[in-house]
DRENLUM-972256 format. One record per residue (C-alpha): x, y, z. Coordinates in steps of 0.5 Angstrom, whole numbers. Layout:
BEGIN
X,Y,Z
X,Y,Z
...
//
This chain:
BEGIN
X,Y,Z
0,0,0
3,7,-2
4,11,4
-2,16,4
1,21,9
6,21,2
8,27,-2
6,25,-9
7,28,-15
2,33,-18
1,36,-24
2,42,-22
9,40,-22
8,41,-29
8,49,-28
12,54,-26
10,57,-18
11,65,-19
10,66,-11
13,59,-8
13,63,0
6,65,-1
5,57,-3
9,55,3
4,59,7
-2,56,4
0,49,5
3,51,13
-4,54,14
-7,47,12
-2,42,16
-4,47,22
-11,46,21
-10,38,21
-6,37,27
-10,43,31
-18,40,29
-15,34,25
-16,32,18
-23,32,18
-23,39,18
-19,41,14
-22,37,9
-29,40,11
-25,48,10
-21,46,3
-29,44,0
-32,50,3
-26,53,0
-26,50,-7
-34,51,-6
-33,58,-5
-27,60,-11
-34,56,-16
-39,61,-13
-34,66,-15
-32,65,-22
-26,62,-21
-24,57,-26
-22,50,-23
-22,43,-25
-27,38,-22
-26,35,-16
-24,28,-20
-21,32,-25
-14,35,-25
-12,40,-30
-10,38,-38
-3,36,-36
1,30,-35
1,27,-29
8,26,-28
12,32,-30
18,31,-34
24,32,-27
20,27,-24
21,21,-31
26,16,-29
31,14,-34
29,8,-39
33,2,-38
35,1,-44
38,3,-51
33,8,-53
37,9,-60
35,1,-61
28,1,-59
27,7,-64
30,3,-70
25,-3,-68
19,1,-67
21,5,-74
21,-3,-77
15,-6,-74
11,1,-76
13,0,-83
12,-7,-84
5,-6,-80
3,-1,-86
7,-5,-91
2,-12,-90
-5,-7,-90
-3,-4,-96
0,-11,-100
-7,-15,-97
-11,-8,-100
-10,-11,-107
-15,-17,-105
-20,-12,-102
-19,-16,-95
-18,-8,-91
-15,-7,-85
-13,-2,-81
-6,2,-80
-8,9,-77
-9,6,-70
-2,2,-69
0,8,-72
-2,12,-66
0,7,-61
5,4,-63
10,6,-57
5,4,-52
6,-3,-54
13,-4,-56
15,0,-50
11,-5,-46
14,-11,-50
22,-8,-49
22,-7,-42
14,-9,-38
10,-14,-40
13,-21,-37
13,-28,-42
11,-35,-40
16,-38,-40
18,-37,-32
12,-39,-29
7,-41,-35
3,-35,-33
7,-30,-35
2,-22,-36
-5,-22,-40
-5,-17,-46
-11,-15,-49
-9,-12,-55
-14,-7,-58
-16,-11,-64
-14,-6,-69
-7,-5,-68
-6,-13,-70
-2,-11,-76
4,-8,-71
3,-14,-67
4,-19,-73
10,-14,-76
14,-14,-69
13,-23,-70
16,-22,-76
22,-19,-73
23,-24,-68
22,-29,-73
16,-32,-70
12,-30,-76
14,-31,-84
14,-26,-90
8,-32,-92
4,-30,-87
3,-22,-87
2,-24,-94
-3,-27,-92
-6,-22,-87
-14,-24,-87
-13,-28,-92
-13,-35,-87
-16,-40,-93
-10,-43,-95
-8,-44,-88
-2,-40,-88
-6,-34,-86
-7,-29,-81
-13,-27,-78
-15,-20,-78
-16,-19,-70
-13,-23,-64
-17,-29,-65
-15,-35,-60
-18,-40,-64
-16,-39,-72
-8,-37,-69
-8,-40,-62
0,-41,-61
-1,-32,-61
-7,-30,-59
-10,-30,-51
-16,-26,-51
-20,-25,-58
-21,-17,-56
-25,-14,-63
-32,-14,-61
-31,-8,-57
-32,-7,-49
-31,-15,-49
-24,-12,-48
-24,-8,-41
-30,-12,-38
-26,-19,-39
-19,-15,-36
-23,-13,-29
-26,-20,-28
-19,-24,-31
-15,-21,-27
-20,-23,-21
-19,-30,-23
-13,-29,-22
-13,-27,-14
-19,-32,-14
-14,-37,-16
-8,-35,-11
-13,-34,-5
-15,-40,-6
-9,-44,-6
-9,-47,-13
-3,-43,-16
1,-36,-14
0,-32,-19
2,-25,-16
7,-25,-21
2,-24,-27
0,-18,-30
-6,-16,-33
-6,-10,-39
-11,-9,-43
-10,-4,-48
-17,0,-51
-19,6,-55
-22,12,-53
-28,10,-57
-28,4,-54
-30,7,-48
-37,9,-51
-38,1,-50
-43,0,-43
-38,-6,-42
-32,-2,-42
-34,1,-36
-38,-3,-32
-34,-7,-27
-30,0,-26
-33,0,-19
-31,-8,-17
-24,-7,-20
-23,-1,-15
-27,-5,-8
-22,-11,-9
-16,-7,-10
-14,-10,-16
-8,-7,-17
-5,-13,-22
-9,-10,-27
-7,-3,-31
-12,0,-37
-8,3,-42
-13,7,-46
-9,10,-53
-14,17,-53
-12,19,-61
-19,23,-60
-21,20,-66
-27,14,-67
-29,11,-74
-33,16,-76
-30,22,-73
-29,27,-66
-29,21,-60
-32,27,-56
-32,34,-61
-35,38,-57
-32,36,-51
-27,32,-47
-25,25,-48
-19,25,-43
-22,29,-37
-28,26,-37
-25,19,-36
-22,22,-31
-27,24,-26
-30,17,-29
-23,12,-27
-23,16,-20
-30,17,-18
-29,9,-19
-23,9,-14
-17,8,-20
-11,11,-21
-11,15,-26
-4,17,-30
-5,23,-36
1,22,-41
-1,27,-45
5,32,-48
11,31,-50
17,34,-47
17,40,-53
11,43,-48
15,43,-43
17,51,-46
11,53,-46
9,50,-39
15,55,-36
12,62,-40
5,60,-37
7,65,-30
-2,67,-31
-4,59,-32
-7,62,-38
-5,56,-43
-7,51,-38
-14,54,-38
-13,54,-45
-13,48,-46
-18,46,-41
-23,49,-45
-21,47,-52
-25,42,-54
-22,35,-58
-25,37,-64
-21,43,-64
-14,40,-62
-15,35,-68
-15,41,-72
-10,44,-70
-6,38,-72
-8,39,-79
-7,47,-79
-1,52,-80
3,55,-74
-1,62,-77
-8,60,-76
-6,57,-69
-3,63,-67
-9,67,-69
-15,60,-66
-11,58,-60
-6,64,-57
-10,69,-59
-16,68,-55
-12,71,-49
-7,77,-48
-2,74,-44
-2,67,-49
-1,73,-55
5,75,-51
7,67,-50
7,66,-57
12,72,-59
17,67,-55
16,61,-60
18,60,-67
13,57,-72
17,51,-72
16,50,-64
9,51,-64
8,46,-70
12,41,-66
8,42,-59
1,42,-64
2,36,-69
7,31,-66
9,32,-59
3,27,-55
6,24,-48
4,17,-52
9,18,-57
15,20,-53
18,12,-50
20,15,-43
13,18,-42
11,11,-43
16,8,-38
15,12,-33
8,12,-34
8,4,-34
13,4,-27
8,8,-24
2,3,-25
7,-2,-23
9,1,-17
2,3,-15
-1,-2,-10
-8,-2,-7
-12,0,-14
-12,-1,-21
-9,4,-25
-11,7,-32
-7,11,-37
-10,16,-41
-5,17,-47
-5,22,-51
-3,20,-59
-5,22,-65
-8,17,-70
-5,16,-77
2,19,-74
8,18,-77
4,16,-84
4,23,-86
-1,28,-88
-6,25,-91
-8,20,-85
-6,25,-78
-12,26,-74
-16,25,-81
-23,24,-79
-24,18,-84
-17,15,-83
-20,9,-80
-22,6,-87
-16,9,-91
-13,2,-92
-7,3,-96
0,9,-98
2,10,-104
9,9,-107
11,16,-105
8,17,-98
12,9,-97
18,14,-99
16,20,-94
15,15,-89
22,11,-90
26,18,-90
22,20,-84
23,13,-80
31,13,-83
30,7,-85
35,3,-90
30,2,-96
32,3,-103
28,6,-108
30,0,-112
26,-4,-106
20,-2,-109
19,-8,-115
13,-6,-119
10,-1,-115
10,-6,-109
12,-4,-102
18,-8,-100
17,-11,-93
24,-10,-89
27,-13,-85
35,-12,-82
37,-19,-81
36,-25,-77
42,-23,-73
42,-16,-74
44,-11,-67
37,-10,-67
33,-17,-68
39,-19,-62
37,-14,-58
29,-15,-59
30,-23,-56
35,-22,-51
30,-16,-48
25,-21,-49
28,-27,-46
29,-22,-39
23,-22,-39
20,-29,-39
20,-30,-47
15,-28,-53
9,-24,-51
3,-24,-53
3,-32,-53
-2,-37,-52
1,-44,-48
-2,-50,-46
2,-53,-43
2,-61,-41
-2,-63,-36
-5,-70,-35
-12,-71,-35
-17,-70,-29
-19,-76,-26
-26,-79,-27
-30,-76,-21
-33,-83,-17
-38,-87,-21
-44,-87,-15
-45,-80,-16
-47,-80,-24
-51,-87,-22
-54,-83,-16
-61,-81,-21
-61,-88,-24
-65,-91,-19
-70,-85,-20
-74,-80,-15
-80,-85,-13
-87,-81,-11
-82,-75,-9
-82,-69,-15
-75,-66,-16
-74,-61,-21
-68,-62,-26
-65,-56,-24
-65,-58,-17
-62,-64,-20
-57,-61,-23
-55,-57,-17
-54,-64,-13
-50,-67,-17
-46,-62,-17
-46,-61,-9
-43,-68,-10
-38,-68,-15
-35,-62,-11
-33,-67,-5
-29,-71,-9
-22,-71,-7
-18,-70,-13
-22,-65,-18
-27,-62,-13
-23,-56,-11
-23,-54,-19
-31,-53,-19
-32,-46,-19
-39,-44,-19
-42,-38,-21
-49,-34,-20
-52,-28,-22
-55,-27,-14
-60,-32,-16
-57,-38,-12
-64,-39,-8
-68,-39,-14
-63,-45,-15
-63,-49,-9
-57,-47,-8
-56,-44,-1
-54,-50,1
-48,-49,-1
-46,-42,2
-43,-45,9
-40,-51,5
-36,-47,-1
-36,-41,2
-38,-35,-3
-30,-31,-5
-29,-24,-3
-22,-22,-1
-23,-20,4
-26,-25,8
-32,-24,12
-31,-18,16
-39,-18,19
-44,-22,23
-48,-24,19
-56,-23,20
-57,-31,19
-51,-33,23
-55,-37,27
-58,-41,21
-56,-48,18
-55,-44,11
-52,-38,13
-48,-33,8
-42,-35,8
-36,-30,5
-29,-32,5
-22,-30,2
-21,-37,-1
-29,-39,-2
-30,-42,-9
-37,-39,-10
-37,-33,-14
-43,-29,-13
-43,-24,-18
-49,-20,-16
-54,-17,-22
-49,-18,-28
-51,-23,-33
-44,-19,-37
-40,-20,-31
-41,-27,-29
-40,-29,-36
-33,-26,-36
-31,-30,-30
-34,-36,-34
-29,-35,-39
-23,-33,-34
-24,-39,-31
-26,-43,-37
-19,-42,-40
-15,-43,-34
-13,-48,-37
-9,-44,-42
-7,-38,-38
-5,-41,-32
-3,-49,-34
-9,-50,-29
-16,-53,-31
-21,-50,-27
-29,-53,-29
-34,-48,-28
-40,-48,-28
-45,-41,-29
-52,-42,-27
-58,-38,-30
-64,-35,-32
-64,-38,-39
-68,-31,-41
-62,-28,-39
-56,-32,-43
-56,-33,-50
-61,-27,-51
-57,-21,-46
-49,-25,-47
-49,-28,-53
-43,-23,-55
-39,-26,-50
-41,-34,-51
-37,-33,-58
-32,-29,-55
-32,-35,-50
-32,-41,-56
-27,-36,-59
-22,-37,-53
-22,-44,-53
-26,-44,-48
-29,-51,-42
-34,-52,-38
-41,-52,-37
-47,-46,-38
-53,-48,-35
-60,-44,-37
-64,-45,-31
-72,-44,-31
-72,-46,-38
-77,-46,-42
-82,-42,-44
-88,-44,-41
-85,-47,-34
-84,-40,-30
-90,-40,-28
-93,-32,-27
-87,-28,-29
-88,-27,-37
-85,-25,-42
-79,-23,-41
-76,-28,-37
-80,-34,-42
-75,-37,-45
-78,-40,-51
-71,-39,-56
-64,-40,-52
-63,-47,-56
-64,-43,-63
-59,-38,-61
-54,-43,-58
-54,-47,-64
-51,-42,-68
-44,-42,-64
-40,-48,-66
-37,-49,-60
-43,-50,-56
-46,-57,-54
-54,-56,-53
-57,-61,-49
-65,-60,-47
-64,-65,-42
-72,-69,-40
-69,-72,-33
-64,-73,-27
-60,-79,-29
-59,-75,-37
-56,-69,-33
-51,-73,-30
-50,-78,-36
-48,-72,-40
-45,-68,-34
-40,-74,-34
-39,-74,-41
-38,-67,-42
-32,-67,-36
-30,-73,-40
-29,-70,-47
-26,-63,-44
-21,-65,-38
-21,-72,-39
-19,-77,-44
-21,-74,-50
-23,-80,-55
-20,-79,-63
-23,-74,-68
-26,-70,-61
-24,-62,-61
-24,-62,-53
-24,-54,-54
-32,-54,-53
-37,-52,-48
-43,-54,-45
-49,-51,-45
-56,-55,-41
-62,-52,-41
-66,-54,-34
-73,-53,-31
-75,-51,-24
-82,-56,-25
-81,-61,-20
-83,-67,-22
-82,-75,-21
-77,-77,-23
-76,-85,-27
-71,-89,-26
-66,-89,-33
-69,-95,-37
-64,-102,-39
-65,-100,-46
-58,-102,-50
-54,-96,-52
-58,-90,-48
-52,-87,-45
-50,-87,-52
-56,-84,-55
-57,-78,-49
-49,-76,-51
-52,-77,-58
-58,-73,-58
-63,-78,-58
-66,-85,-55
-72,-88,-54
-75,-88,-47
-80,-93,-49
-86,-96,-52
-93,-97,-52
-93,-102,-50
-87,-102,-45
-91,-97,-41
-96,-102,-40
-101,-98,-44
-107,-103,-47
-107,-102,-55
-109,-107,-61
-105,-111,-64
-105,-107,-71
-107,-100,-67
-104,-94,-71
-97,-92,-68
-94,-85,-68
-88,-84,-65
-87,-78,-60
-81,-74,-60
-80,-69,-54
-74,-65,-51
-74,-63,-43
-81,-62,-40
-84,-63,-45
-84,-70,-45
-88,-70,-39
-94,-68,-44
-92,-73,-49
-92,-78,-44
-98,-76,-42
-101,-75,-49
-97,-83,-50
-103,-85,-44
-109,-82,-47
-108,-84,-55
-107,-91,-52
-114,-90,-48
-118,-86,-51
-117,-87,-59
-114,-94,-60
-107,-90,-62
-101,-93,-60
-95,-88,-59
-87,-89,-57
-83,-84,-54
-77,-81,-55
-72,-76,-51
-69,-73,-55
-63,-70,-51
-61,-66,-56
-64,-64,-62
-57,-59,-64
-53,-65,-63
-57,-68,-68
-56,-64,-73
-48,-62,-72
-48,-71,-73
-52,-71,-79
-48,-65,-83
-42,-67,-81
-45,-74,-85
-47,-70,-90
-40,-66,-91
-37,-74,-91
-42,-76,-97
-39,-70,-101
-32,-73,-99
-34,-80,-102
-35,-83,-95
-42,-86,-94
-44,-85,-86
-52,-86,-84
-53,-79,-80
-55,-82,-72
-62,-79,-72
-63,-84,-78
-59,-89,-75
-65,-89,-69
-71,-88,-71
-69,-93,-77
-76,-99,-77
-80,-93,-73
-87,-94,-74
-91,-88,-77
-90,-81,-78
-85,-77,-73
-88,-71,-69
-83,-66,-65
-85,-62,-59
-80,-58,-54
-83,-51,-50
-78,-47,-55
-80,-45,-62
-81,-50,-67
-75,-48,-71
-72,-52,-65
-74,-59,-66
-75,-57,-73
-68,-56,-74
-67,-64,-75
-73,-65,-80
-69,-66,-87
-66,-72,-84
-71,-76,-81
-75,-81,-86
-82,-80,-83
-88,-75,-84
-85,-71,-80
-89,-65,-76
-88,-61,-69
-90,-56,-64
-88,-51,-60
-88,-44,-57
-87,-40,-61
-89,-32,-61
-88,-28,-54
-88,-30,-47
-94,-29,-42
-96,-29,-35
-101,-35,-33
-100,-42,-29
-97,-48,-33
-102,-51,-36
-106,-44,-39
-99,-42,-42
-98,-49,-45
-106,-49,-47
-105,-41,-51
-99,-45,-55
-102,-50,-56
-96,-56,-53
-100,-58,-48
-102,-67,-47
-108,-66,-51
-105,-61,-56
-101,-67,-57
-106,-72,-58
-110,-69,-63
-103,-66,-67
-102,-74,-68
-109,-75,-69
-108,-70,-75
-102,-73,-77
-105,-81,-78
-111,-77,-81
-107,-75,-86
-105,-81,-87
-111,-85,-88
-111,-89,-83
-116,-86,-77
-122,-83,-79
-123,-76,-79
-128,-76,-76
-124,-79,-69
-120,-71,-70
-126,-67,-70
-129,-71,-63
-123,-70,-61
-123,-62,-62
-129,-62,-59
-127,-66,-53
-122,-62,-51
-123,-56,-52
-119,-55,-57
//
């Protein structure tokens, strides 16, 4: 912890003090007043004060706001440990080869961008010289969030130290070769590189708060010590925009995660334009960082200010620059030193004065190119600082141009962020600008060359031997050898299979008990990390409070108010719970930390993340991409499933389409699991498949996704049918027959078969009793686990007949000498059941949920959607008419009958 009686630096450092003896008054005055009353009173006269300087028009920063200067003045700055001549020539090489790669691939139309690594250029590779530790020490090593648009500059510094070839930025966007490189950091299409998949912007920050959580949650827990370990996540100044960019600002400053450091590149500029015209960006994520409880580091001029910040005896340039807003300061970067004269200089006596003193040459320094993010030692010292600090995170608000370097054409332009490429003659400027060794004769063709200066050049010695210090090559994804989890004990998979009796159980709860037993066991128990958004009592799982405890670093600090129950509220510094409040987005960020454990940390973690099923796909859907992006491993659970099963909430919290969009992530396994002994088969093969031993041909990089209800229902015992733990994990089995269920039906009855997923087999089963008793119809059904499964297996089938392979799809393979016609129902929309429809040989029909949500009991909204038994019973009635052979007359009765 920093010392808080510490005098720290202050920006007002940055500027010249024309009375220091009246200063020293002031500042005694106030030490007096805090050893005579205390420091409370002293702050109370310092806020009746500032109050008192507003009320009388004096012009002075916001509380949670410092004057537009740098927060560490140039005296303060320690000397770089390095050679600042060597990182130059580097930095000029990687600025070139990122522009080079952009502009070759421009011929494909594949795009790209080059104005951002531009801009930030020196807040990577001052981070890559000197700060950002590899994993070859502990296997952890820092995580970098790299801001997805500057890829290019990553690619070119990979190219210098040889981790990349010429082939491959050749291939920038272009990957369908399979010697290609994706656009942006994508773990999944280049995973010996990239961690974390950060272009969909606001994913980047949200992920960095919560990834670095995790790792104090690992610490604290005892699995790893990862108080080496780092997180930097680089972000654009519109990237903030995003409401995930700021949302857990609050929880990184409550658990003092000073392992974490935003550095956020403020060029001023967003895709279309200004990021804030008519204001300004940096000061307001100033008040946002500190109001949150962050260190906030401004980096923001560059030593040639330092001149002028001396002539402002008034602080007349300091106002200046407070009021001016970014839209301005952009203009300024474009325009003559005449017209900044007259624009920014002229609006004050004593600034006129100021700029008689300065030549045009200065003024276009300090106005076109000198930004505190350009400059290497400010970087540094703004990065020692973030290191140094203890008990917060710290943000680094960098001041940059976008496009610098790239000459007049992209600096600070407003549509630079789709200029995809440079001319000949703009690449020759740009050369002699970064001193670079390229001849004219390089350019072959009109082709950019990329450049290089040899595999043993001084420069490529020095990236290595700094990046060997430092523990390796960085960014870098590792997954290192780690023997396979042993299989939990059998009896707690069989524990269902003998069923509930006359007891009702909820799938949900179901759920909740296998897991209950799974984290008792021995060896793979304390990696279970559970995870709720402040719904564990909806899920039956206070029971698990005292035994887990719920993570908070600092302990349990308070009596809680049920001490004296059985199930109190636990917290505790090495609890396994992680309880995250009301945030859907925030709890899927600690899935996905936890959920590539695995890769970060050398240390599989098995999370599971129950919630509303309402509240997942449809609210995070971004994330669970980012999460099948970054090679994710562990189990969604969408709870009170279903779109008519949550009695009386309505609408909003119906869910009758999570599976639809589930099944647009390839890296998602959907079940819509019916009974208890099916959740635990296919738990067991999900822990199998991902942190077991993965059988041939299986990709074990995947996630589960299981949908359960909170309908308590009897639960049977798993029927002795041959193959059924191969048909849960496969999608489909059948549950039993006509006559199996004991049902009394003719020799020669007609016969449907009835396939239904999670709750609604229960009204197929009850629909399978009344066809049998009341319309002489016998009827099997069929659980079908999972109907994306399914469909992936008969793709997949297809995919091979086009190779010349002949392969039967599963759900043929099942349903093969079925009688009938085929009729499909779950409490999601048809699309759901529908999705298999094309390779099933029968008549096929279906029903489900379709249209809005409402608020009723169950058998009302299952009557309005018309899925219910009797529902059923005539959709089948209908389907044997068709066929000729019920007569049609029978489907009318049955109308009639049921009301229907």
């Amino acid at each position: 912890m920093t010392d808080p009686n510490a005098i720290q630096p202050s920006a007002l450092d940055q500027l010249p003090d024309r009375d220091p003896e009246e200063t020293a008054e002031w500042q005694a005055s106030l030490d007096a007043v805090a050893k005579a009353a205390g420091p409370h009173r002293a702050a109370y006269l310092m806020r009746r004060t500032l109050e008192r300087a507003e009320g009388a028009g004096i012009a002075l920063p916001k509380l949670l706001e410092t004057d537009y200067v740098n927060t560490i003045p140039t005296a303060a700055e320690p000397a770089v440990d390095g050679d600042e001549e060597m990182e130059a020539r580097i930095t000029a090489w990687n600025r070139w080869n990122a522009a080079a790669m952009v502009t070759r691939g421009s011929k494909y139309g594949v795009g790209g961008h080059i104005a951002t690594f531009a801009s930030a250029a020196w807040l990577y590779e001052t981070g890559f010289n000197h700060f950002f530790r590899g994993k070859e020490s502990d296997g952890s090593g820092d995580q970098l969030y790299i801001q997805g648009h500057a890829s290019p500059g990553i690619y070119a510094r990979a190219f210098l130290d040889g981790r990349i070839s010429e082939e491959q930025l050749d291939n920038f966007r272009r990957e369908a070769g399979g010697n290609g490189l994706p656009s942006y950091p994508h773990p999944r299409r280049l995973p010996w590189l990239w961690e974390f998949p950060t272009v969909s912007m606001g994913l980047g920050p949200l992920s960095a708060i919560y990834q670095a959580r995790f790792n104090r949650y690992l610490t604290n827990r005892g699995i790893k010590d990862t108080s080496g370990s780092h997180v930097w996540a680089f972000l654009g100044d519109g990237e903030m925009d995003e409401p995930e960019s700021t949302a857990a600002l609050a929880l990184a400053a409550r658990e003092e995660l000073d392992n974490l450091t935003f550095v956020i590149n403020c060029n001023l500029q967003r895709l279309d334009g200004p990021v804030r015209a008519n204001f300004k960006i940096v000061q307001e994520l100033e008040a946002q960082f500190r109001g949150a409880g962050w260190n906030v580091i401004k980096t923001l001029w560059g030593t040639a200010w330092d001149e002028l910040f001396q002539l402002d005896t008034t602080g007349a340039l300091v106002r200046r620059l407070r009021e001016v807003p970014d839209a301005q300061i952009q203009t300024y970067q474009t325009r003559s030193a005449d017209y900044i004269r007259e624009d920014f200089f002229g609006k004050d006596p004593a600034l006129v004065e100021m700029a008689k003193l300065l030549s045009d040459d200065k003024i276009l320094e300090c106005f076109h190119v000198s930004r505190g993010g350009h400059e290497p030692r400010k970087v540094y010292a703004a990065y020692k600082a973030a290191l140094a600090h203890k008990g917060a995170p710290t943000v680094i608000l960098a001041q940059t141009v976008k496009g610098h370097t790239l000459g007049e054409g992209f600096a600070s332009k407003n549509a630079n962020h789709q200029m995809k490429k440079l001319t000949v003659d703009e690449f020759k400027a740009m050369r002699d600008r970064l001193c670079l060794p390229i001849k004219d004769s390089d350019f072959v063709d009109g082709v950019v060359p990329y450049g290089h200066p040899g595999a043993g050049s001084p420069e490529v010695r020095y990236l290595q031997e700094r990046r060997a210090a430092l523990g390796g090559p960085a960014p870098a994804r590792r997954v290192h050898p780690v023997a396979p989890l042993p299989a939990p004990a059998e009896k707690a998979f069989t524990a269902f299979d003998k069923g509930s009796g006359s007891q009702k159980v909820a799938t949900t709860m179901a759920f909740v008990r296998l897991v209950k037993d799974l984290v008792r066991d021995k060896e793979t128990g304390k990696r279970w990390v559970p995870i709720v958004p402040d719904e564990a009592r909806t899920f039956g799982m206070e029971s698990l409070f005292p035994s887990l405890g719920i993570y908070s670093p600092k302990g349990q600090t308070y009596e809680p108010v049920d001490r004296d129950q059985l199930m109190y509220y636990k917290e505790a510094k090495n609890g396994q719970i992680l309880n995250e409040g009301i945030t859907e987005a925030g709890s899927m960020a600690d899935f996905i930390a936890a959920a590539t454990s695995y890769a970060t940390h050398g240390e599989p973690m098995i999370p599971f993340y129950i919630f509303y099923s309402m509240f997942g796909w449809q609210r995070t859907a971004d994330q669970m991409w980012q999460l099948g992006d970054q090679l994710g491993r562990g189990f969604l659970v969408g709870a009170t499933a279903g779109r008519t099963t949550l009695t009386g909430e309505g609408l909003q919290h119906a869910d009758g389409h999570s599976p639809v969009i589930a099944a647009t992530n390839p890296a998602a396994l959907t079940y819509d699991p019916a009974f208890a002994y099916e959740v635990a088969a296919i738990v067991k093969d999900g822990l199998r498949r991902m942190y077991g031993e993965t059988a041939p041909g299986e990709d074990p990089d995947v996630f589960y996704y299981l949908t359960v209800y909170n309908e308590p229902l009897p639960q049977p015992a798993k029927p002795a049918v041959p193959g059924i733990d191969e048909g849960i994990v496969k999608g489909l089995y059948r549950f039993n027959t006509a006559e199996s269920a004991g049902l009394s039906v003719p020799a020669n009855a007609p016969r449907i078969q009835l396939l239904g997923s999670g709750t609604a087999i229960h009204w197929a089963l009850d629909a399978q009793r009344k066809l049998a008793e009341e319309w002489g119809v016998a009827a099997d059904v069929w659980s079908a686990t999972s109907w994306s499964e399914l469909r992936r297996d008969a793709m997949e089938a297809d995919e091979a007949l086009l190779r010349g392979e002949e392969r039967v799809p599963f759900v043929r393979r099942a349903l093969a000498g079925a009688e009938g016609p085929v009729l499909a129902v779950s409490d999601y929309m048809r699309q759901v059941p529908d999705q298999i429809a094309q390779w099933v040989e029968q008549d096929w029909s279906s029903l489900g949920a379709d249209g809005f949500g409402l608020s009723d009991t169950r058998e009302a909204a299952r009557r309005h959607f018309g899925v219910d038994a009797e529902s059923i019973v005539v959709a089948s009635l209908a389907q044997l008419a068709r066929r000729g052979e019920i007569k049609a007359t029978s489907l009318k009765e049955a109308r009639e009958k049921y009301g229907l």
